[in-house]
C-alpha positions, 0 to 999 in steps of 0.5 A: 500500500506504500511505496517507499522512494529511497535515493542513494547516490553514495552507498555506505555504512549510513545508506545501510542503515537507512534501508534495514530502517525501512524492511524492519517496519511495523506496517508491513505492506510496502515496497521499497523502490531504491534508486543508485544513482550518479557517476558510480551508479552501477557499482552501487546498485551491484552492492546493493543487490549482492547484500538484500535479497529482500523481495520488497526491494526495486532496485533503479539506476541512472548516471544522473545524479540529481535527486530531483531527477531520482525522486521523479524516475521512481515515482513512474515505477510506483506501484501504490499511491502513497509513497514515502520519501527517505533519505540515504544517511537518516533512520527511520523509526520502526512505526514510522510508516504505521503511525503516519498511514494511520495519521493520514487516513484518518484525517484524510490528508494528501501529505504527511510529515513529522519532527525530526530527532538530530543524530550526530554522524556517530547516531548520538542523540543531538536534539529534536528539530520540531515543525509547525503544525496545522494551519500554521504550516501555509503561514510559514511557507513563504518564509521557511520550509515547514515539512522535513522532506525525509519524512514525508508521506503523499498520495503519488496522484497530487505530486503527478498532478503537479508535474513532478519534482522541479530540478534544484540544488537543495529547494526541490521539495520547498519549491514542490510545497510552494506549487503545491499550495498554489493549486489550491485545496492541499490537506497537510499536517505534520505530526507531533512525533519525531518519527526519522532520525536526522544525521548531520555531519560534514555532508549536510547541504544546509548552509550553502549559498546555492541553496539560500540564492534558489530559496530567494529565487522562489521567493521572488518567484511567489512574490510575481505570481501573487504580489502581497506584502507577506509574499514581499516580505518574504522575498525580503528575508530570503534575500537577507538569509541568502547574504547573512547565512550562506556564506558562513 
């Protein structure tokens, strides 16, 4: 009844622990679509296949590398319309699929996410990064991004709707809410748990300027498309980020 997409670009000792995440969940009727991908693409799927021989896995490959672009190609080999993203170096916890199928349901929702737990690269607990909940979620969107893409679960027929991914550095899923909230009628929530474990560690993508220069170009993207002054004062402020954040 899910099918989970799981990119992995870099095939490690983290990539590991986030696929056995996934086969030791609790909610048992899923499939497991992993995408090897980028220049060592082939190299990486072999591994893969020598070390799970787990029915419930899919195994893609591509030389491109982009995760736009391994996101998109998953999702046309889908097989159920609700798909759950994961990413190679977290851990998802063992409910995690249970408790947001049962959260999305029975509110009917079209997406779900949840809190995060922050680990260090050694799985040390660092903290929680928690995010906003309920109708405060489209208050926050023009200014930051209000879902954790690595726990995230959808109906595969909105995204579709919506033509797909957009390609991006590190703003593919903030640019996909933005477009999401534009067409109208989305039914979210993030739930209060802390259902993945979120590692950071000297790989982490935050904080580079190629990120926060794609975040004000949406920004000002928005602001064309429906000029108000919540969409202005947003472009502000990623503008500021942009400057003040992105060349730490």
């Amino acid at each position: 009844m899910i099918s989970i997409v799981l990119p992995v670009h870099v095939y490690d000792s983290y990539a590991k622990l986030a696929i056995d995440s996934m086969l030791v969940q609790t909610f048992s009727s899923f499939e497991l679509i992993l995408v090897a991908n980028g220049k060592d693409y082939e190299e990486i799927a072999s591994k893969i296949a020598d070390d799970y021989k787990d029915s419930r896995i899919v195994l893609l490959k591509t030389p491109i590398g982009q995760l736009s672009f391994a996101v998109n190609f998953a999702l046309t080999y889908a097989n159920y319309d609700l798909v759950a993203r994961m990413d190679a170096d977290d851990i998802s916890h063992p409910d995690r699929l249970k408790l947001q199928y049962e959260f999305l349901e029975n509110n009917k929702l079209d997406m779900v996410g949840s809190d995060l737990e922050l680990i260090d690269e050694h799985g040390n607990h660092l903290g929680v990064r928690n995010y906003p909940k309920g109708k405060k979620i489209s208050k926050a969107l023009p200014f930051k991004n209000p879902f954790a893409h690595n726990t995230v679960l959808f109906r595969k027929s909105i995204i579709f709707n919506l033509r797909g991914y957009n390609s991006g550095f590190n703003t593919e899923d903030y640019d996909l809410w933005l477009r999401m909230l534009r067409s109208g009628n989305i039914r979210w929530d993030n739930m209060e748990s802390e259902l993945v474990s979120y590692r950071i560690h000297t790989n982490s993508t935050q904080r580079q300027i190629l990120s926060y220069a794609e975040a004000s170009g949406l920004a000002l993207r928005e602001c064309i498309l429906d000029f108000g002054v919540v969409k202005f004062s947003a472009l502000v402020v990623a503008i500021i980020k942009c400057f003040v954040y992105g060349r730490r």
